[in-house]
MOPAC internal coordinates of N, CA, C and O (Angstrom, degrees):
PM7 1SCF
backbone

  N    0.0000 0     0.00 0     0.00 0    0    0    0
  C    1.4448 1     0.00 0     0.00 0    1    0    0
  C    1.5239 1   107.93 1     0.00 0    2    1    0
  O    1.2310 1   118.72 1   -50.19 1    3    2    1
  N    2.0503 1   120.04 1   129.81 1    3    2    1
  C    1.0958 1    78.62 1  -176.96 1    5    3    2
  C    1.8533 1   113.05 1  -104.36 1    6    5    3
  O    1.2310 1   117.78 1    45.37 1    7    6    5
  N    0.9437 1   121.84 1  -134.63 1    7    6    5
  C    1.3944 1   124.17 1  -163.58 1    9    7    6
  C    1.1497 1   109.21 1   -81.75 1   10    9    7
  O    1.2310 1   118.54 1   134.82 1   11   10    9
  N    1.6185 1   120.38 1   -45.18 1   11   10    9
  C    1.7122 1   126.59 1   169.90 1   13   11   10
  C    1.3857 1   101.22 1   -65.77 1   14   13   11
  O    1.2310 1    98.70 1   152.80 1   15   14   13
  N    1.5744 1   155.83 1   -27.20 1   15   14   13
  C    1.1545 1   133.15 1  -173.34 1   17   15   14
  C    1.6800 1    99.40 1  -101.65 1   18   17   15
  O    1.2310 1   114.55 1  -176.99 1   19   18   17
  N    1.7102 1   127.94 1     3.01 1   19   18   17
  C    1.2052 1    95.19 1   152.56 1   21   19   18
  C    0.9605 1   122.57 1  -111.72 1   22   21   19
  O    1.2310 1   120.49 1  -161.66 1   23   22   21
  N    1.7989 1   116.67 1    18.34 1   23   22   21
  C    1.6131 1    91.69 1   174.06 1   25   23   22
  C    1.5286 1   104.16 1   -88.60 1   26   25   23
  O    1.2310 1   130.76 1   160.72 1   27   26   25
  N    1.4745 1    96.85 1   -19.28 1   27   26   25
  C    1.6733 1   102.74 1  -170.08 1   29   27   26
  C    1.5513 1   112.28 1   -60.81 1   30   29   27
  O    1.2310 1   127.58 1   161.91 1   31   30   29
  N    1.7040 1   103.02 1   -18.09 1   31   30   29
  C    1.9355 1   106.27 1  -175.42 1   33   31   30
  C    2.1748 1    79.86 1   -84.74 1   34   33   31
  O    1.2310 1   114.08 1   130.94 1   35   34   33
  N    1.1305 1   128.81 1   -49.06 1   35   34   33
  C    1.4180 1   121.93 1   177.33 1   37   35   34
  C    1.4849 1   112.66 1   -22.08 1   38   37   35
  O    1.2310 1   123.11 1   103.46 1   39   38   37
  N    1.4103 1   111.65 1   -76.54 1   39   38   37
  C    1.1982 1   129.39 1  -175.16 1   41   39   38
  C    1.8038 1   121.79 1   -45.52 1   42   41   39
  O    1.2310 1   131.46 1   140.66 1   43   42   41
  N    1.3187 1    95.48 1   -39.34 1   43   42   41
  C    1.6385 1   101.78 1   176.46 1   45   43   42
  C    1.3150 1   124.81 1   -81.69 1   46   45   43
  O    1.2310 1   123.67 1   163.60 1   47   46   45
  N    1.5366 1   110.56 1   -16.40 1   47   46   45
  C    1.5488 1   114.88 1  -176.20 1   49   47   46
  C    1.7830 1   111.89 1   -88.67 1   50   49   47
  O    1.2310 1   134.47 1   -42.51 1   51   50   49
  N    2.0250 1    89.61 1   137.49 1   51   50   49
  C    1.2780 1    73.38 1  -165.40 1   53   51   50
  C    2.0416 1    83.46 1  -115.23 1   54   53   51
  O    1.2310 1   141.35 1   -13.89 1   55   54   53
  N    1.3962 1    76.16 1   166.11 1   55   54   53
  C    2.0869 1    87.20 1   171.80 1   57   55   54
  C    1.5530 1   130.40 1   -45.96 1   58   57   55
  O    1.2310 1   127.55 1   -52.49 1   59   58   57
  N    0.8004 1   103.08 1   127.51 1   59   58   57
  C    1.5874 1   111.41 1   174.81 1   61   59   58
  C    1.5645 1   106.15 1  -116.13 1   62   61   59
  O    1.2310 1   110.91 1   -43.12 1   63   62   61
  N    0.8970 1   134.70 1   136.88 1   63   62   61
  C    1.2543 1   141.11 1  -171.08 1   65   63   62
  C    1.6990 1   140.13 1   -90.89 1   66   65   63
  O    1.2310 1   127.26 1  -163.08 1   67   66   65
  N    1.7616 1   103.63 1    16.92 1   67   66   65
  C    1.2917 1   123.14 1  -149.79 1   69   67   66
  C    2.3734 1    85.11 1   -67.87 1   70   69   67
  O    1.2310 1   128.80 1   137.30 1   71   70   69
  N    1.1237 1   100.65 1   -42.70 1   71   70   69
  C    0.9137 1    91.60 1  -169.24 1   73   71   70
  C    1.7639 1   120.41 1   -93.62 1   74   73   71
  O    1.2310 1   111.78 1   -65.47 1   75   74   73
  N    1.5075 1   133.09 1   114.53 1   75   74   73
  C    1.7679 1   116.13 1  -157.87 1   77   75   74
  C    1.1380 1    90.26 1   -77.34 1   78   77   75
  O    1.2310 1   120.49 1   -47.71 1   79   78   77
  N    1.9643 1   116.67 1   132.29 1   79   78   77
  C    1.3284 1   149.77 1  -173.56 1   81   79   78
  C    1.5025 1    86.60 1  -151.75 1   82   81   79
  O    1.2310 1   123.64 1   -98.06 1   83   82   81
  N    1.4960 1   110.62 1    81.94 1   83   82   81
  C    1.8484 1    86.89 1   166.92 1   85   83   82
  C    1.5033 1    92.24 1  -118.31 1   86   85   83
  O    1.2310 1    96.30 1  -153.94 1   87   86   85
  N    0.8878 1   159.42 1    26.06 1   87   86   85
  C    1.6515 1   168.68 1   160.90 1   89   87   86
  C    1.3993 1    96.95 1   -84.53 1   90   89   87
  O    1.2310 1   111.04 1   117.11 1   91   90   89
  N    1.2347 1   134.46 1   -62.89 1   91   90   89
  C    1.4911 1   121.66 1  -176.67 1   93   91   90
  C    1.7693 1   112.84 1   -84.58 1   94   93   91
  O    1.2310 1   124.10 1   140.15 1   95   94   93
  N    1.2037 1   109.75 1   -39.85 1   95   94   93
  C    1.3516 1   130.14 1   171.64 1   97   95   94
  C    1.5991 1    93.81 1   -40.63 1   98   97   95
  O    1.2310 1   125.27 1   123.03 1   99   98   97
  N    1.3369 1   107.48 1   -56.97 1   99   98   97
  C    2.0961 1    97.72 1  -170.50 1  101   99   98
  C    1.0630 1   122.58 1   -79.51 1  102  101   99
  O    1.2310 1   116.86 1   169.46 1  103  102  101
  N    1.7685 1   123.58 1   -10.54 1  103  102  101
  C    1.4657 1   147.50 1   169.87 1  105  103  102
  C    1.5904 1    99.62 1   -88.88 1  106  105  103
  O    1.2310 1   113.06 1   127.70 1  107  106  105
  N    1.0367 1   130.72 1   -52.30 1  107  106  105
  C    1.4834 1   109.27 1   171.73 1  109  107  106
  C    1.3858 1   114.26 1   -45.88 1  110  109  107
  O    1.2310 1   111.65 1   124.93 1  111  110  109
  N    1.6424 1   133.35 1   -55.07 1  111  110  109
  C    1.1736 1   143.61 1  -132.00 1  113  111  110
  C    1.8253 1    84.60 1   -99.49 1  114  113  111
  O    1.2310 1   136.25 1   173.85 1  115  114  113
  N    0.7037 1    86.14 1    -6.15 1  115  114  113
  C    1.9679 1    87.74 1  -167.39 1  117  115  114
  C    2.0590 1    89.48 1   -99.25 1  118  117  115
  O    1.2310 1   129.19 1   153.23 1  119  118  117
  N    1.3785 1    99.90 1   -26.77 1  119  118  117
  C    1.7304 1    99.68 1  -172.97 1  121  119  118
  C    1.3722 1   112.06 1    68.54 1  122  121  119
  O    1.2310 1   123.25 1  -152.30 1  123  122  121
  N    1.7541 1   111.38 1    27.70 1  123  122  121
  C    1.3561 1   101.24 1   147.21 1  125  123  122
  C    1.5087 1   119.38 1  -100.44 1  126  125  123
  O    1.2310 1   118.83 1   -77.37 1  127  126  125
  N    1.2799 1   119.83 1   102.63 1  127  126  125
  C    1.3182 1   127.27 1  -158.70 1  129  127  126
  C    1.8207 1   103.15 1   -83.15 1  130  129  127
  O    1.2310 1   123.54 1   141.69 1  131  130  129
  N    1.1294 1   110.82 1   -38.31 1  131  130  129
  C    1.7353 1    94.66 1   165.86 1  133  131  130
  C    1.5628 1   120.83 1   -57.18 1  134  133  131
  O    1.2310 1   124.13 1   150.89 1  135  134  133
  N    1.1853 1   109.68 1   -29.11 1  135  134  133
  C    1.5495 1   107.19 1   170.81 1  137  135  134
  C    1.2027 1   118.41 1   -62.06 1  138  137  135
  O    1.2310 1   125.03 1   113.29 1  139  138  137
  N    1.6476 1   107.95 1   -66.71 1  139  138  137
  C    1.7075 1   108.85 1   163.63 1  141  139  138
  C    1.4953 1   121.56 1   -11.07 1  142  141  139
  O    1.2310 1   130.44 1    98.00 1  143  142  141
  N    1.5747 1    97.47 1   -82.00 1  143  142  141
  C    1.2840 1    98.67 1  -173.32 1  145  143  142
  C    1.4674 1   130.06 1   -59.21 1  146  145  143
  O    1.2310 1   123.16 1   166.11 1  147  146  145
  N    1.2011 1   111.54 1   -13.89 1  147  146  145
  C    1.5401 1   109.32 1   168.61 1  149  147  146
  C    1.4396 1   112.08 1   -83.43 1  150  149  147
  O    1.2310 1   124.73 1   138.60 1  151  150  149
  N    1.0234 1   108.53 1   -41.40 1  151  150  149
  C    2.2642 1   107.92 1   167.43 1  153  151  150
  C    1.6854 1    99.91 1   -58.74 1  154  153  151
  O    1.2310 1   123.24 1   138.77 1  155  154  153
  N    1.0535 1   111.39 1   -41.23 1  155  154  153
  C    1.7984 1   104.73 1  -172.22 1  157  155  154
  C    1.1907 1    92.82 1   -62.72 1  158  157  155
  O    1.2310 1   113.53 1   110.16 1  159  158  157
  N    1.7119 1   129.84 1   -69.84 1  159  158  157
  C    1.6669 1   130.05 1  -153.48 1  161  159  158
  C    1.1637 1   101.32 1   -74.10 1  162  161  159
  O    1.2310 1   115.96 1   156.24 1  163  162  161
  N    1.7523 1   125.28 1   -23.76 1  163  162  161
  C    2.3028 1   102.85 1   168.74 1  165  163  162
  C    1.2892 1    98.70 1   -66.51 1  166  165  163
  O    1.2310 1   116.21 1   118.23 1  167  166  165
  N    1.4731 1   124.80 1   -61.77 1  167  166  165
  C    1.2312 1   107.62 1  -171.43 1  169  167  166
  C    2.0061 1   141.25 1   -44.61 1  170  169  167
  O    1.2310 1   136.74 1   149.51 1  171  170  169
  N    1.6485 1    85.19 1   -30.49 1  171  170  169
  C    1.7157 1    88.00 1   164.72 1  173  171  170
  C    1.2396 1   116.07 1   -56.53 1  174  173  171
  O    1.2310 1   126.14 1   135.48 1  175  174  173
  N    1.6740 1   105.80 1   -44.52 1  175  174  173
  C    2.1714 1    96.91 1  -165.55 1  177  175  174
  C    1.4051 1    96.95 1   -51.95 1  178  177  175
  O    1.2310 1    99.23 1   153.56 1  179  178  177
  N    1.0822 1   155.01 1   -26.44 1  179  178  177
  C    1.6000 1   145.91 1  -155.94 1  181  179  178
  C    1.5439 1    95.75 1  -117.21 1  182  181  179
  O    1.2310 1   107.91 1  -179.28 1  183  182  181
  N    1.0773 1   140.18 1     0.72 1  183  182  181
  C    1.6316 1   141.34 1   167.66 1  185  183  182
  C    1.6253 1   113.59 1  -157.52 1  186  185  183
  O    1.2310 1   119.41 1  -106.53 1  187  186  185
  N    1.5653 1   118.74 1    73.47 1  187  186  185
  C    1.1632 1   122.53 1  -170.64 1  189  187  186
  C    1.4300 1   128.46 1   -82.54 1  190  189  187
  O    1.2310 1   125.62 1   175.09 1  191  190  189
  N    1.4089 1   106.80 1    -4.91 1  191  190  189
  C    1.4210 1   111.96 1  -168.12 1  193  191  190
  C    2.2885 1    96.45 1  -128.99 1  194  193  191
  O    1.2310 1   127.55 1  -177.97 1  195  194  193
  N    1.5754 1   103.08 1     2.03 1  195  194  193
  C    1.6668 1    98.73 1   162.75 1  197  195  194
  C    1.6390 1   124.09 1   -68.27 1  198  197  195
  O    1.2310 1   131.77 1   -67.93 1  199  198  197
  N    1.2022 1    94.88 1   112.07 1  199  198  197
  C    1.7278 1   110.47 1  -176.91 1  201  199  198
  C    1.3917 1   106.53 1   -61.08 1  202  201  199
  O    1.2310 1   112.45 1   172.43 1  203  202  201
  N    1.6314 1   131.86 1    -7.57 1  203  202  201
  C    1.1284 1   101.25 1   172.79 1  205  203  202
  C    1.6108 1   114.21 1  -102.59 1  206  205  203
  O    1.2310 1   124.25 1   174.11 1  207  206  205
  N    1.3424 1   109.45 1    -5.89 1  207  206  205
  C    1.7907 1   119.13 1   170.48 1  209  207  206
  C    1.4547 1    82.68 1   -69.11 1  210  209  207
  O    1.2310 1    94.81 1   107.48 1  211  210  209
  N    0.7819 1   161.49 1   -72.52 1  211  210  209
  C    1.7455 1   153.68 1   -86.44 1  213  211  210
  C    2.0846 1    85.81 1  -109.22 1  214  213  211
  O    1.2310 1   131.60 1   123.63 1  215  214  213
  N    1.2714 1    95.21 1   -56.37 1  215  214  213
  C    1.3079 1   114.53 1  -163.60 1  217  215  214
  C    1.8489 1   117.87 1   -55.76 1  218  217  215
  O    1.2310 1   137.90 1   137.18 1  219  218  217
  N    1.2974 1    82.91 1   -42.82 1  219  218  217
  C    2.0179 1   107.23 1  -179.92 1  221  219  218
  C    1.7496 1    96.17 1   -71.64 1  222  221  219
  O    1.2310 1   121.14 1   137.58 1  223  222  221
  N    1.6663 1   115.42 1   -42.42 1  223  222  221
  C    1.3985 1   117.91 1  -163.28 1  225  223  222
  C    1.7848 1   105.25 1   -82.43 1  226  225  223
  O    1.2310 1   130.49 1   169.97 1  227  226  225
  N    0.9877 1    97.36 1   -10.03 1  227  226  225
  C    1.7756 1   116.72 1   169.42 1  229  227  226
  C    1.7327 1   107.27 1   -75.92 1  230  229  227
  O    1.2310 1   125.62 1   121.72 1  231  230  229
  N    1.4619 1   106.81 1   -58.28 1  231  230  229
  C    1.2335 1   115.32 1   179.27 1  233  231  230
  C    1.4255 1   113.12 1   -46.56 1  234  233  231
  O    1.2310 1   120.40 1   121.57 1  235  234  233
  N    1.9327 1   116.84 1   -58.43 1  235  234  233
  C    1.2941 1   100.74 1  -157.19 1  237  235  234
  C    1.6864 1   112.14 1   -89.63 1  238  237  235
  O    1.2310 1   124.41 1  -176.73 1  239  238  237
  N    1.5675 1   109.15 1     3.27 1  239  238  237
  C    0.9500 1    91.61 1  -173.30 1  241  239  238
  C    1.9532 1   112.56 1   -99.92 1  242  241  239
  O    1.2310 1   131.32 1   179.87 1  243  242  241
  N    1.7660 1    95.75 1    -0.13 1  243  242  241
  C    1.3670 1   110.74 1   142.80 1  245  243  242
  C    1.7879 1   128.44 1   -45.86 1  246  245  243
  O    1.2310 1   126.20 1   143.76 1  247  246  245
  N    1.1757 1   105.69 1   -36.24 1  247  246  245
  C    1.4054 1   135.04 1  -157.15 1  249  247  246
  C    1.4498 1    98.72 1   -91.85 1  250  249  247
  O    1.2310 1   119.50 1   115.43 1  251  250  249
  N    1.3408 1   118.57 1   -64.57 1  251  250  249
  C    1.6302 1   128.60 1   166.07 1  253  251  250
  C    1.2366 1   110.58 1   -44.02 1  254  253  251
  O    1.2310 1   110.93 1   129.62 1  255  254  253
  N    1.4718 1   134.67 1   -50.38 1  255  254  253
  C    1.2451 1   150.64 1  -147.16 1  257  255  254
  C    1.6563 1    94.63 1   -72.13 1  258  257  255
  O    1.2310 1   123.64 1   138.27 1  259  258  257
  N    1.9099 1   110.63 1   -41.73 1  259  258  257
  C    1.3893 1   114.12 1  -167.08 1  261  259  258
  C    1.1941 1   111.96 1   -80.08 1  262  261  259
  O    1.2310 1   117.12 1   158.49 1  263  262  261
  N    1.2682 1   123.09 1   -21.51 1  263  262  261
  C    1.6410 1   112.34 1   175.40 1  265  263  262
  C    1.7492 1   112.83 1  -104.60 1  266  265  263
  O    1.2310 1   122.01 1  -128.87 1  267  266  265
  N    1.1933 1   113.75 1    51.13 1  267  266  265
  C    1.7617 1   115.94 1  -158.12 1  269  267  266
  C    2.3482 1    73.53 1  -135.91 1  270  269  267
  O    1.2310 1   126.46 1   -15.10 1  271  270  269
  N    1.1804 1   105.19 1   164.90 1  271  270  269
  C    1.2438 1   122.42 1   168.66 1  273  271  270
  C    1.4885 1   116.03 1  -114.32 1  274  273  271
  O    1.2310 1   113.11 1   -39.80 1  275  274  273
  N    1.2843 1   130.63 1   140.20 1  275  274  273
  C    1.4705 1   124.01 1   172.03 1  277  275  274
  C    1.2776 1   119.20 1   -58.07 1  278  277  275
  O    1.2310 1   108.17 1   -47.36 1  279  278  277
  N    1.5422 1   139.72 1   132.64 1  279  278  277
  C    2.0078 1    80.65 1    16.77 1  281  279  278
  C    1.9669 1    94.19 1  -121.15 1  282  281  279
  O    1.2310 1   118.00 1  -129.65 1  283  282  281
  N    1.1539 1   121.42 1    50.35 1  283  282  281
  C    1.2542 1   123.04 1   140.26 1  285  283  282
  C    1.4915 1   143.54 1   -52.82 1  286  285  283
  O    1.2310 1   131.49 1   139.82 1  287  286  285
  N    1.5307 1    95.43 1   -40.18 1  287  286  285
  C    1.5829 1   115.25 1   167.28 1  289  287  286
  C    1.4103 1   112.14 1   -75.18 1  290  289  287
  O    1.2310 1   113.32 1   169.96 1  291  290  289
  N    1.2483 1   130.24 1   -10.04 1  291  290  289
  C    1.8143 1   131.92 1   156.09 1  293  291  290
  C    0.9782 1   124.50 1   -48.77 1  294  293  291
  O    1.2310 1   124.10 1   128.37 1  295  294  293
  N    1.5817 1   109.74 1   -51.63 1  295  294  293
  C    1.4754 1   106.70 1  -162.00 1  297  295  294
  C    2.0273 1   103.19 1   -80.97 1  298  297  295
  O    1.2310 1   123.29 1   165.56 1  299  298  297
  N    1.6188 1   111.30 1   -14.44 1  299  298  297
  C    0.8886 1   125.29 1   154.74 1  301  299  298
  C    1.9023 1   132.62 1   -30.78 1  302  301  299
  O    1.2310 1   139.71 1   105.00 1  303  302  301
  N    1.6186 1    79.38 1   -75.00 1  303  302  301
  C    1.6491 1    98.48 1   174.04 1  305  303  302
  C    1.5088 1   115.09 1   -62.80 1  306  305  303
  O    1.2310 1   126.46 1   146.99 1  307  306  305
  N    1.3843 1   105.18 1   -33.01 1  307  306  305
  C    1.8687 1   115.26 1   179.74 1  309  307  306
  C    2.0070 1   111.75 1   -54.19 1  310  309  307
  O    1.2310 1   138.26 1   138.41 1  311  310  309
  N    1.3936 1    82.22 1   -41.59 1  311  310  309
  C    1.8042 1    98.48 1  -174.69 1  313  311  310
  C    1.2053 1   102.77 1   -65.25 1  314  313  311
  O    1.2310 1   122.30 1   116.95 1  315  314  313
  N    1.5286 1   113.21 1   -63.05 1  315  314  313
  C    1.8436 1   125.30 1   165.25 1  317  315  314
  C    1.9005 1   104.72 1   -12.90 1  318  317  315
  O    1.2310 1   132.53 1   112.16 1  319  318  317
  N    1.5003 1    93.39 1   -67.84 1  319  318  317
  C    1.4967 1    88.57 1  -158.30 1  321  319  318
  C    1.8842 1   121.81 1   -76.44 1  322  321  319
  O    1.2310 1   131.56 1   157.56 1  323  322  321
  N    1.7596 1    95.28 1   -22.44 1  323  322  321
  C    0.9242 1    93.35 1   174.12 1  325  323  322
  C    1.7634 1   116.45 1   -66.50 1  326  325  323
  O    1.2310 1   113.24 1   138.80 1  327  326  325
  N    1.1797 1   130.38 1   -41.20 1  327  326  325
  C    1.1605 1   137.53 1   170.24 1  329  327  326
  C    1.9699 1   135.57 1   -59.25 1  330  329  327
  O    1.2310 1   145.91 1   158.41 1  331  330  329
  N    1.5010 1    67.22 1   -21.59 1  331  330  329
  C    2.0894 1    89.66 1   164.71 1  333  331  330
  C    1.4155 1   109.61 1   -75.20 1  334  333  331
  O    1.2310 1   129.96 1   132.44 1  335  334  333
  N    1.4447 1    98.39 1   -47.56 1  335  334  333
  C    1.8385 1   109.64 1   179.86 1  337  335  334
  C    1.5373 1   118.43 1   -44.17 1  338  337  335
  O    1.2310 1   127.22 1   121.30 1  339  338  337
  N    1.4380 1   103.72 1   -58.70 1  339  338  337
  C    1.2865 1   140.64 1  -159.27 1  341  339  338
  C    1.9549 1    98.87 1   -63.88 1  342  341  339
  O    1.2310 1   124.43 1   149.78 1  343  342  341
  N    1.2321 1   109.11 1   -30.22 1  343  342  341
  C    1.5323 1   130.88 1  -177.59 1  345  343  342
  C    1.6044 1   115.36 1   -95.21 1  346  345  343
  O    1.2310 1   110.45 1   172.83 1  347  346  345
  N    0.7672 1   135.55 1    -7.17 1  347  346  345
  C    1.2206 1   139.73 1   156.00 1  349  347  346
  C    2.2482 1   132.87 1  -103.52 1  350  349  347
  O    1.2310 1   120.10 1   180.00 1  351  350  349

């Protein structure tokens, strides 16, 4: 898969709620993405291997990645993918 078709599967997926994330869930939706990601990454230390933390923390840092300028927004997209990986 390459890198443009997974952020582009990133971008389209939307939340499902099997797992309660409403601390990052309301900071994503609010588009404060530093918040997100800190409710996403506490919540991993206590569930490190749940594909849907992994998956959302893929998303926003897809999301972060887009409003960052190069090449700041790299190390962005790098995190993205590593955390997409990590979820499937």
């Amino acid at each position: 898969m390459s890198m443009m078709s997974l952020f582009l599967s990133l971008i389209v997926f939307t939340f499902n709620v099997a797992f309660d994330t409403p601390v990052g869930d309301d900071a994503f939706f609010r588009i404060d993405y530093p918040a997100a990601i800190t409710a996403y990454e506490d919540q991993l230390q206590s569930h490190p291997n749940d594909a849907e933390i992994l998956w959302k923390l893929a998303r926003v840092y897809v999301c972060s990645g887009e409003v960052k300028v190069p090449p700041e927004s790299e190390a962005f997209f790098k995190k993205a993918e590593t955390y997409a990986r990590r979820s499937i």
